[in-house]
C-alpha positions in Angstrom: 24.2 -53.0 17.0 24.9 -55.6 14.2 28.5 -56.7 13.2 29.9 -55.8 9.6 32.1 -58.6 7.8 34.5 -58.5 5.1 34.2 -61.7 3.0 36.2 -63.5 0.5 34.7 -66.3 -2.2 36.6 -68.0 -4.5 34.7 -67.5 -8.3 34.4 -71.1 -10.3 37.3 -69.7 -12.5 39.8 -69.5 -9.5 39.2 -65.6 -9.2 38.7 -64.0 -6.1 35.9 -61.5 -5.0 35.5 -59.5 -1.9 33.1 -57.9 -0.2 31.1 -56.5 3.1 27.9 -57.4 4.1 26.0 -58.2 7.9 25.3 -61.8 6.7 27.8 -63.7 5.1 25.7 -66.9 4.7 23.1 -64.9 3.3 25.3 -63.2 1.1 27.3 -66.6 -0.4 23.7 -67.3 -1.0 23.0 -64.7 -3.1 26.3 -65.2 -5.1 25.3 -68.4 -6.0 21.7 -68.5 -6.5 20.1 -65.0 -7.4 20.3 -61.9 -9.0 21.0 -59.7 -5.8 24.7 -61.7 -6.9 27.5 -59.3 -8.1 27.6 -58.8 -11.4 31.0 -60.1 -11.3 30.3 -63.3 -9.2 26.9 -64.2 -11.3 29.4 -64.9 -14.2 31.4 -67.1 -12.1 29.0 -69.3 -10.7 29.3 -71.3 -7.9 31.2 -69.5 -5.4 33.1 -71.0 -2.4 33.1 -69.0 0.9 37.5 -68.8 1.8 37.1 -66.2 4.5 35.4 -63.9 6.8 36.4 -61.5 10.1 33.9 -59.3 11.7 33.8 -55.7 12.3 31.7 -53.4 14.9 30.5 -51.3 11.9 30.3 -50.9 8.8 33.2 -48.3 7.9 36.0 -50.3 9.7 35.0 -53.2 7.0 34.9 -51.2 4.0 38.4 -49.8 5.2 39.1 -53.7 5.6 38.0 -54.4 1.9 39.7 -51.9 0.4 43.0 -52.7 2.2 42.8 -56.4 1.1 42.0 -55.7 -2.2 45.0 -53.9 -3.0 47.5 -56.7 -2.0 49.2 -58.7 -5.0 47.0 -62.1 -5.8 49.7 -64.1 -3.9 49.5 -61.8 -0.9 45.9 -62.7 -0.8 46.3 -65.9 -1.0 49.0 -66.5 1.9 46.3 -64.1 3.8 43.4 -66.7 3.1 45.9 -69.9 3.6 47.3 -67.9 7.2 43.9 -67.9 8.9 42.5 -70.8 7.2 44.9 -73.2 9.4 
């Protein structure tokens, strides 16, 4: 059974973009090298990896996603800043 994340990249503009995937690495990768890239992200080349948990499946991450992105910008960054120390 593979693990689900929920990721968060930091866009070249300062934006921020969410997401789920079962390989973050390979994901970031994507964002900043093909066309497999969000639409979003491909116009906000390069991306920076901020964060990433991991889930035991898939729904528990979505339901992850879409909690985090409905905080307020500054209550995703103290989010990113809290587990980044």
């Amino acid at each position: 059974m593979s693990s689900w994340f929920m990721y968060v990249v930091r866009c070249c503009d300062g934006s921020l973009y969410t997401g789920i995937t079962t390989d973050v690495d390979r994901r970031v990768y994507e964002h900043n090298y093909t066309q497999r890239a969000a639409r979003y992200t491909r116009a906000r080349r390069p991306v920076k990896l901020m964060y990433s948990t991991d889930f035991p499946d898939r729904s528990s991450a979505s339901k992850a996603e879409v909690k985090f992105k409905r905080l307020s910008r500054q209550e995703k960054e103290a989010a990113i800043d809290c587990e980044a120390t």
